[in-house]
N, C-alpha and C positions, 0 to 999 in steps of 0.2 A: 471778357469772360475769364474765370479763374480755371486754373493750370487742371482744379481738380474735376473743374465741366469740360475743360473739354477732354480729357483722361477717361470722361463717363464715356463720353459722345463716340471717341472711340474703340471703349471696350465694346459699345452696341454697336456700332458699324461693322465690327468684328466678327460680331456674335452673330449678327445676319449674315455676315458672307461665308461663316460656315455652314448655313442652315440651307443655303443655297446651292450652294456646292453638292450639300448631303442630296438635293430635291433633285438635280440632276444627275445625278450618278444613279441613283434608285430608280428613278421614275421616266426617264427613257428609254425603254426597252430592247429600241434598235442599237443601242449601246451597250448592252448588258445581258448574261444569261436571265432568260425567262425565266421564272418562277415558276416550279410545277408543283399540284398539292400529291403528284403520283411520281414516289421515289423512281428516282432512274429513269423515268418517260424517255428523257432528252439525253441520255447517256452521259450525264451531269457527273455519276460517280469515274469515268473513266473506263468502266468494264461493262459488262452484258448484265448485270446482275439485274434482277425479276425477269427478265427474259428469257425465253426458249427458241431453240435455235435447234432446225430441221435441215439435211441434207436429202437431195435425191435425186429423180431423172426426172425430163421432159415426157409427157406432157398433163398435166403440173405437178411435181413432185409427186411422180411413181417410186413405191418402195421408199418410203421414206424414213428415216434414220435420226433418231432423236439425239441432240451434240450440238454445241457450240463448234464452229470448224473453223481454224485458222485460214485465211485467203477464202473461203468462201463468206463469215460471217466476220466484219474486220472494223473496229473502231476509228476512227478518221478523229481528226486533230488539226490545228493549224491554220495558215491562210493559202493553203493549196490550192489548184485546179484542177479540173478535170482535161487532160489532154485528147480525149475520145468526142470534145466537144469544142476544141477550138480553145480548150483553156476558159472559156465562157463560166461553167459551173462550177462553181463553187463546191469544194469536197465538204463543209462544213458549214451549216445555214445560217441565216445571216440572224446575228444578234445572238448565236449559241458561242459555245465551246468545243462543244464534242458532235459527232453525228455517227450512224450507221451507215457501211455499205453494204449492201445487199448481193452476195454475186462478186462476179471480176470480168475480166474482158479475156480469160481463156472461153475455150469451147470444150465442145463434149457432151450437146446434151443434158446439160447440170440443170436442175432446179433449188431453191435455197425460199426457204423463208423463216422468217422471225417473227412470236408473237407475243403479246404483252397486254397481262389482266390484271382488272381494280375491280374496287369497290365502288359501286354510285352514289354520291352523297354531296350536298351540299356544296364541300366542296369544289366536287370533283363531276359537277353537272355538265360543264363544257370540255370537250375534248379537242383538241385542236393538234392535226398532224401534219406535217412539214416532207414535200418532197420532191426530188427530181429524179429524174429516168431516163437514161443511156439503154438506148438497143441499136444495133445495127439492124439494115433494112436488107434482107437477102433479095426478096422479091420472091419468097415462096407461099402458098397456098396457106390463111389466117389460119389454120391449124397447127402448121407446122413454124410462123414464124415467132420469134423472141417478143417477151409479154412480161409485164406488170400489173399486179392486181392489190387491190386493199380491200378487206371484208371487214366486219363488224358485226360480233353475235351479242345478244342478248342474253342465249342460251347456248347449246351445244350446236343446233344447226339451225338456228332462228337469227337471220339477221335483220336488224335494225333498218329505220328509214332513215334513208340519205347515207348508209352505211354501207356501200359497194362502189367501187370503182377499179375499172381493166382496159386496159390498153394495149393494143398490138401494135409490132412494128407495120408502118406505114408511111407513104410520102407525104398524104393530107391528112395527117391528128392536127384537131385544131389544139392552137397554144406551143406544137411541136415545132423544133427548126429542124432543116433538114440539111447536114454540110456531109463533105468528104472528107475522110484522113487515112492519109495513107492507102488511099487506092481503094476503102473501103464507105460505103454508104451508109452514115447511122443520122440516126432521128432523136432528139433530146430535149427533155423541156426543162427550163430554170427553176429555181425550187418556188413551191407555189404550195400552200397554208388554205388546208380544209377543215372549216370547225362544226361541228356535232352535236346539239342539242338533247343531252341525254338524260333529262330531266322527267320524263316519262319511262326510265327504267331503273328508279330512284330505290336504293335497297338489292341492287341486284348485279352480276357479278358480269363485269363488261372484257371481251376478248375481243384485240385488234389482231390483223392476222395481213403481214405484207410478203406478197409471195413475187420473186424473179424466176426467167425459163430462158433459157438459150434455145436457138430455134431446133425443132425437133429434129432433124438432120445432122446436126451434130457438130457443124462447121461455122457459127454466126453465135454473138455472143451477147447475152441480154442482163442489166446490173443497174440498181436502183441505190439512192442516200434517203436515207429517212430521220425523221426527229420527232419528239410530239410534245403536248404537256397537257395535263390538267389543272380544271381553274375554278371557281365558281362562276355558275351563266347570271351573271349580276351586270349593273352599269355600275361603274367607277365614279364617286364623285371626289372631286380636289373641291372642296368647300371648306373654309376655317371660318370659326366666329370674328366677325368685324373684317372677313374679306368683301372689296366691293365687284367683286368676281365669282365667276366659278366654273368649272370646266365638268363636263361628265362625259365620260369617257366606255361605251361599248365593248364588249369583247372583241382582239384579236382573232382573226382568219376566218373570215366570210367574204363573199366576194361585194356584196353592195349593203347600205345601210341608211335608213328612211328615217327620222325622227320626227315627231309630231311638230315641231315649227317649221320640218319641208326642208331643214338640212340634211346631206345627205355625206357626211363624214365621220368618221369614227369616233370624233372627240367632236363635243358640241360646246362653242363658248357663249356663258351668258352674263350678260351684264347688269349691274342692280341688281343681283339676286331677290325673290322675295320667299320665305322660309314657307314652305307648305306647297308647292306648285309640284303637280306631277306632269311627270315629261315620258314620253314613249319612243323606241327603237325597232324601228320593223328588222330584222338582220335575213339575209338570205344568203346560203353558203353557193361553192359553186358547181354545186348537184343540185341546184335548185330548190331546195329546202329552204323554209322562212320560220321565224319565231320570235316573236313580240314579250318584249321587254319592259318592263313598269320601275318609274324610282320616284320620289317622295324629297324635292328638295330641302335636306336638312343639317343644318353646320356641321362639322365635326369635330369633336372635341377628341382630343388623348390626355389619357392621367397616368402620366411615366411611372413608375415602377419596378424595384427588383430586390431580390434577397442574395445571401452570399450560401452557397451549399458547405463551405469550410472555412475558416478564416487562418490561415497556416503562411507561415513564410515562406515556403517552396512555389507553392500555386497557392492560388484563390478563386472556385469557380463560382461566376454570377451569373444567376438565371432573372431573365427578362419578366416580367408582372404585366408591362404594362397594357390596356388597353385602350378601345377603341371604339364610338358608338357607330361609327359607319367604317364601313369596308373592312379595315386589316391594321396593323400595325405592321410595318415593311421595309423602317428604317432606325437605325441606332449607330449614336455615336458616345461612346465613353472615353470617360478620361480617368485614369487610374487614382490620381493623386501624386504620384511621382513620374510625372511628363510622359506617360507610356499614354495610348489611346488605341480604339477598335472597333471595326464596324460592325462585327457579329451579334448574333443574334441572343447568346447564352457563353460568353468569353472564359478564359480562362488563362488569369494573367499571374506572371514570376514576380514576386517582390522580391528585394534584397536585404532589405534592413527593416526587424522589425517594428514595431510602433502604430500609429492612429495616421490613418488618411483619410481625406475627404474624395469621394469618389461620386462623379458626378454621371447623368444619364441625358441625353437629348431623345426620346424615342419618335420617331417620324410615322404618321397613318399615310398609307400607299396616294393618299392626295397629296400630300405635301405640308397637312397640317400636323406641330409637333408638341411637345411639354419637356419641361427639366427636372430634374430631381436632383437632389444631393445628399449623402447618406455620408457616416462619418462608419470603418470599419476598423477595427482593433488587429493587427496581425502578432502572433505566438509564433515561437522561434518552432522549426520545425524539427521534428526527429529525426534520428538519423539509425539505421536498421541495419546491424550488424549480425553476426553468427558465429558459431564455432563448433566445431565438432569432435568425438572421438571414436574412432574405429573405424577402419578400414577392408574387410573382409567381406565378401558375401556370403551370404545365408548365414551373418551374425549381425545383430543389432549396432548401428552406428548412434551414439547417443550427441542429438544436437543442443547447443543453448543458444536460448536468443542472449544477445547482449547487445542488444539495441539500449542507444542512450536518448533519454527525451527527457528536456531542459523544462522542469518546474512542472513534471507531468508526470505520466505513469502510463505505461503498455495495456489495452484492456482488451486487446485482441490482436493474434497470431494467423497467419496462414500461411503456410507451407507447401510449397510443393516439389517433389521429391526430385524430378527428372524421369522418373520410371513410370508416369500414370497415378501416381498416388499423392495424397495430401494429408493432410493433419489441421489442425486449430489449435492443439494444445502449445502452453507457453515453449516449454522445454520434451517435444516428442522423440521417441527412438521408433526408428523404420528399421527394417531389411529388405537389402538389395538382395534378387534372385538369383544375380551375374553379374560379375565382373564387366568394369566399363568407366565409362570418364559422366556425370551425369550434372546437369545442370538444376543448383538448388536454389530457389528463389524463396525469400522470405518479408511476407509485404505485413507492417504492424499499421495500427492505431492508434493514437495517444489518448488519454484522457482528454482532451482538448478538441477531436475530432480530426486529428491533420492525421495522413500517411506518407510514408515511407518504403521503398523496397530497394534489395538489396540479390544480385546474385553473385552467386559463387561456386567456381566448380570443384566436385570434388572426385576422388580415384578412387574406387573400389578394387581389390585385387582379390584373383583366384587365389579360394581357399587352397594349402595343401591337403594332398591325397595319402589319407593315414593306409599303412599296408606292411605286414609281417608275417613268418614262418618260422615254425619250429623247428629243428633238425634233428628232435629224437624225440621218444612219448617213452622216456624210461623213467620208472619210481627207483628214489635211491639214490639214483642219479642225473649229474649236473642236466637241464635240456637247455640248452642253446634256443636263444631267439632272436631274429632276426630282422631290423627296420628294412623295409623295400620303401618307403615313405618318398615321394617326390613333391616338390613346389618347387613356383619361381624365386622363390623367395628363401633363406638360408631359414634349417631347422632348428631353434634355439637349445629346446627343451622336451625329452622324452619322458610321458609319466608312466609307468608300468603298474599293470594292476595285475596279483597272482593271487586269484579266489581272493578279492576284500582289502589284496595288502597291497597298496600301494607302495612302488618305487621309484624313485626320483632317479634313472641312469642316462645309459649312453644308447646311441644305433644297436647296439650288443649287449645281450641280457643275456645271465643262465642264473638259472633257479632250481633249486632241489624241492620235489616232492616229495612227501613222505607220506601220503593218502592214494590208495587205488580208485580210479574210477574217473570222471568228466572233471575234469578242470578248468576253470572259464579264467580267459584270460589279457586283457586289451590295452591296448596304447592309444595314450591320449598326445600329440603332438601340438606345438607351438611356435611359429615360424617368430622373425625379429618383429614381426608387424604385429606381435598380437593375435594373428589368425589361428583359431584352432581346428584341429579334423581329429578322428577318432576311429577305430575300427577294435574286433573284438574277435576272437575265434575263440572256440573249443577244443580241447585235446581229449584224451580216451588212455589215460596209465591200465596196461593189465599187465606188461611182465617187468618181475622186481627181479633184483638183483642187489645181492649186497654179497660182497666178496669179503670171504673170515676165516680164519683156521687157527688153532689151538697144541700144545703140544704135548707129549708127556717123556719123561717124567717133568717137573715145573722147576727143579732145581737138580742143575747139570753141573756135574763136577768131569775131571780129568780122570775121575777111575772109572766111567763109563761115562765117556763123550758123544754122547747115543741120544738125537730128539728123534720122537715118532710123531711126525705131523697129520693132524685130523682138520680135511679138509668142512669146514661148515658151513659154506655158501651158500645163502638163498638165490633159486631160481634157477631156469634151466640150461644149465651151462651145455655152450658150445664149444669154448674154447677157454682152456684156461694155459698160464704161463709162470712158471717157478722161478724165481733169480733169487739163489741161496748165499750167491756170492764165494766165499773162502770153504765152504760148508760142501762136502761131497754127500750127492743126493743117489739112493738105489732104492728098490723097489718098487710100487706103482707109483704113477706119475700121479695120478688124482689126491692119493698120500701118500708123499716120498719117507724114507727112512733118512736121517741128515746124520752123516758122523766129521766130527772135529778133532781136529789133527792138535791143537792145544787149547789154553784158556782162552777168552774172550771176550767181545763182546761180534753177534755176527748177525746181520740185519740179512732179515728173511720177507720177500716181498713177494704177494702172488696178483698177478692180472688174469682178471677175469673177463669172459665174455658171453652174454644167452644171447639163443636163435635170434632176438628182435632188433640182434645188435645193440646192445645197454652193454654199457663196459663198466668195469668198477675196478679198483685196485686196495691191498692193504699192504700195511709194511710195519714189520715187528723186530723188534729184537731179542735175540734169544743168548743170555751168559752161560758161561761155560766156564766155573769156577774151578782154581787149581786146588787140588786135597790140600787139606791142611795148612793153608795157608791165608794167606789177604790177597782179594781178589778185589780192584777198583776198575766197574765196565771206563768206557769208555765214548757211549753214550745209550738212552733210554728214550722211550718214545710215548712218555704221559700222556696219552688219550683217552681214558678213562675204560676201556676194555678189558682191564682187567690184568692185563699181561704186557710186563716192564712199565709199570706205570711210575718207579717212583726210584729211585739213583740213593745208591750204598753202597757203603763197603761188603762185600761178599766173603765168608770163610766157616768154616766149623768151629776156628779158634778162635773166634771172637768175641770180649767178655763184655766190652762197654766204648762205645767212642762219640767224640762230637763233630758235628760237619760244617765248615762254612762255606757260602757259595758266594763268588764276587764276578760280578761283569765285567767288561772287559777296558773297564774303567776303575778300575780296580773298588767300585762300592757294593758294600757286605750286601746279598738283595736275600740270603738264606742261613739263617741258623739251627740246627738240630740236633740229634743227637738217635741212639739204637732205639728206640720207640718214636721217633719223628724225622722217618727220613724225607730226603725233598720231595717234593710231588710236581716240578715244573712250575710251581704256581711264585706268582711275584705282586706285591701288594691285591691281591684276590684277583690278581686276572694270572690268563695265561701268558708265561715270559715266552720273550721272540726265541723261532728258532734260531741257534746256531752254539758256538761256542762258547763256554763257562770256566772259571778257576774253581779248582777245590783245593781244601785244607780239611785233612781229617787228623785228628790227634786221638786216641785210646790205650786199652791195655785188651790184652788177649789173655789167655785162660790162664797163664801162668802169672800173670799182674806184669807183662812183661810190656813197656810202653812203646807204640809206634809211632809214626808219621807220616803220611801220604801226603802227598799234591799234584796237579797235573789239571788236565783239560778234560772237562766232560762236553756232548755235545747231544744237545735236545735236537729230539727229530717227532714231527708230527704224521 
């Protein structure tokens, strides 16, 4: 034989011992969790889920209390025993995973039960429950002692036939064993499988109901394990085209079983099959219930099948097609294409690199008959689902971008969701957060390709600052003072001031001059280093003005009467005013003083003022005091456009013509003049700083006689 036969010979020897393998691992039951077509019957998920779970008292759950209750309703696991039974029972039934306890071996009077409702259908026409029962035997009066019961309603209070069974503690329950532990006398029977024929309440909503009691006294303690599953009430047949075999096989949990050739075993083997022969199942449960069964010997064929739900590098999920003309499809075995394999039903497997695999199917019918399939699938590199964000603040827009990258594709849908309860769809959406907090953002995309991606990331939202200010005077005229009280965690970058419309860019400390009576609106907008902005705004109310002024006479003061009469002209209602005349001796009223001058001059006259609303105001003038007959150069003038010393000259009655130059104190010319342009303070069209100046005056006086001045003037505002 060539290398290449027998190469063939045993890829097929191969091929059968995996398919053998696969038949028993499926299809022996006592080796396997049972299949139930009613999720969670058998507590298969790990938790109580469809089930409802009642708390209460003896005798049978008085006052009962709707809840799951830890140690009274309690999930079992493992290969434990029951220590209340000699370790005999099994915590867990045989061929499961999971089971219920019912109860515990405290006392107190407790009653517990669990119930659990389906739909009737086809499938789910056989109901088959699984159980064992621990009571201790007090030896009190059947009312009072520890009890298990199982009911089965059709409707609310309608039970079903063959759908009740209760048991008391007692010495002679038949099926019960009767030990002592620990000084105590309890009664237990091994788990034992009741199935239900529920195919006469076809369309309608079926409630199991298993209820444990500690005995009514209060001291003796009663606790059941239970399991169950549905199934369809069919015979099973293992029949394949060109088997010279066949097996059929009865439902699960009845107590005896009659077949029309007088066998009397659950599975019925027959040999030479011939296609078209009908065979019968008498089944009787063990409440004495009977129900005859019909099957139609006929091969069974499967035609393997399955499609891919995404074809992406990350995952690939493959859902099951195929079918089956008798019984079920109940077993699968895939091969990925890159040595990966699974028994599941609807898989979902990781590739690593993408490209073309050949991904192959065994699907097995619950006999053992099976098919192959072989599909060839393409995988696309998968996307990968990034984010970004900006802003940071609550109760301001954080503005996100996706920046997911997907290789040879395109994004065609978004979801987001915030961390706060909220979501979005749009590519690039802006949210706001309510409050400040740490918030978890997940963003799961799409590709044009059909693959997804998600991504999370958390991000910090920080308290806003809390915008807050006060004025410190509501005077017209004058400066009012404003004041940030503004707090955050966060340092305040930036304070915008707004006075009626005019915005101003300062500091924590604002003052602003009104010159309008009446409501002045006025607000601050802050900016901490984050970004974050807060805002607040008050009103103010100007009604008392004050503007502090006075005037003199006569307007040109010489030495042969060195006499100003000052006229106080102040707006508003002064409460307090204050004269600093300086060198200048002040008599007569104080509101307008008489000033006489001991020589020439120049002599700065300042009045503060004060009205009832407290508004202060101040001015300050300068008043010369020219020597007769002579050249009089002040030494300094106070250019504020009032009208009074606004503009620096030589002073005299002999004066016929002269020119002025003014230099700063850098010695650059910044004014030239002459007797009809004297300075006016001003220095290329703005106002020159205050302080000190050079002068240079050169002219001739009445008699053409030429002088010369120089010296220091000093501008004061």
């Amino acid at each position: 034989m060539s290398k290449h036969g027998v190469s063939a010979i045993r890829c097929i020897e191969f091929y059968l011992l995996i398919i053998c393998i696969i038949v028993c691992i499926y299809f022996y039951p006592a080796q396997s969790q049972q299949n139930s077509y009613c999720t969670n019957s058998g507590f298969e998920l790990g938790n109580f889920s469809n089930w409802t779970g009642y708390t209460g008292d003896c005798c049978v759950l008085l006052n009962a209390v709707n809840g799951i209750v830890t140690g009274r309703h309690t999930i079992m696991s493992g290969n434990g025993t029951d220590p209340n039974t000699n370790n005999v029972v099994k915590v867990v039934a045989p061929g499961t995973n999971y089971s219920a306890r019912l109860g515990n071996q405290n006392v107190g009077a407790q009653s517990e039960q669990l119930t659990f409702s389906f739909l009737v259908t086809p499938q789910t026409a056989l109901f088959v429950y699984r159980y064992a029962v621990v009571l201790e035997d007090p030896g009190h009066s059947p009312s009072d002692q520890p009890r298990f019961q199982i009911r089965v309603y059709d409707q609310p209070t309608q039970l079903i036939g063959c759908g009740q069974y209760s048991v008391v503690a007692s010495g002679n329950i038949q099926r019960f064993v009767t030990t002592t532990v620990n000084g105590r006398t309890v009664v237990y029977k091994d788990w034992s499988a009741v199935g239900i024929d529920l195919s006469a309440s076809m369309g309608n909503t079926i409630t199991i109901e298993f209820t444990t009691t500690d005995c009514g006294i209060g001291g003796h303690f009663g606790y059941a394990y239970i399991s169950a599953y549905c199934s369809p009430l069919s015979v099973e047949a293992a029949y394949c085209i060109g088997n010279y075999s066949a097996m059929l096989t009865a439902p699960a949990g009845f107590a005896s079983y009659v077949w029309s050739t007088g066998d009397t075993t659950q599975s019925l083997n027959i040999s030479n099959p011939v296609n078209g022969t009908v065979y019968q199942c008498t089944l009787t449960s063990f409440t004495g219930c009977t129900v005859t069964l019909s099957t139609v010997l006929t091969p069974t064929t499967v035609k393997a099948g399955f499609t891919t739900a995404a074809v992406c590098l990350d995952y690939v999920s493959f859902i099951d097609t195929s079918i089956t003309n008798n019984s079920s499809v109940a077993g699968w075995l895939w091969n990925f294409g890159d040595g990966a394999t699974d028994s599941s039903m609807h898989p979902v497997h990781t590739y690593q690199v993408p490209g073309n695999y050949n991904v192959t199917l065994i699907a097995i019918s619950s006999g053992g008959c099976h098919d192959t399939v072989v599909q060839q699938i393409t995988l696309n590199n998968a996307p990968a689902a990034y984010l970004s964000y900006t802003g940071y603040c609550e109760q301001q827009e954080v503005n996100f971008t996706n920046t997911s990258v997907t290789p040879n594709a395109s994004v065609i849908s978004s979801h987001w969701l915030f961390g706060d309860g909220d979501s979005a769809t749009a590519l690039n959406p802006n949210h706001t957060y309510a409050t400040e907090g740490i918030y978890p953002v997940i963003l799961t995309i799409q590709s044009s390709d059909g693959c997804f991606d998600s991504t999370l990331q958390y991000i910090t939202i920080y308290n806003k600052p809390q915008a807050s200010f006060y004025a410190s005077n509501q005077c017209l005229f004058s400066n009012v003072n404003f004041y940030s009280t503004s707090i955050g965690r966060k340092p305040i970058e930036t304070y915008l001031w707004n006075f009626n419309g005019t915005n101003v860019l300062g500091d924590s400390t604002m003052s602003y001059v009104f010159t309008t009576a009446g409501t002045q609106h006025v607000s601050l907008q802050i900016t901490n280093v984050l970004g974050c902005v807060a805002d607040t705004a008050i009103e103010i109310t100007l009604t008392d003005t004050l503007k502090a002024s006075f005037n003199y006479t006569p307007t040109h003061i010489t030495t042969a009467l060195p006499v100003a009469y000052i006229i106080n002209t102040s707006l508003g209602n002064l409460s307090y005013y204050v004269w600093n005349t300086g060198a200048a001796f002040a008599t007569g009223s104080n509101y307008n003083p008489t000033l006489n001058f001991e020589t020439y001059g120049s002599y700065p006259v300042q009045l503060y003022a004060e009205n009832v609303a407290g508004c202060k105001d101040s001015v300050l003038e300068i008043i010369e005091v020219a020597p007769l007959n002579g050249i009089y150069i002040p030494n300094a003038f106070t250019p504020q456009g009032d009208l009074v010393n606004d503009f620096f000259k030589p002073q005299g009655e002999a004066i016929k013509e002269y020119v002025i130059n003014i230099y700063n104190r850098w010695g650059q010319l910044i004014f030239e003049g002459n007797i009809n342009q004297p300075w006016n303070g001003m220095y290329l069209n703005k106002q020159a700083l205050k302080g000190n100046y050079v002068y240079l005056i050169t002219g001739k006086d009445v008699f053409d006689t030429p002088f010369t001045k120089t010296g220091s003037i000093m501008v004061m505002r």
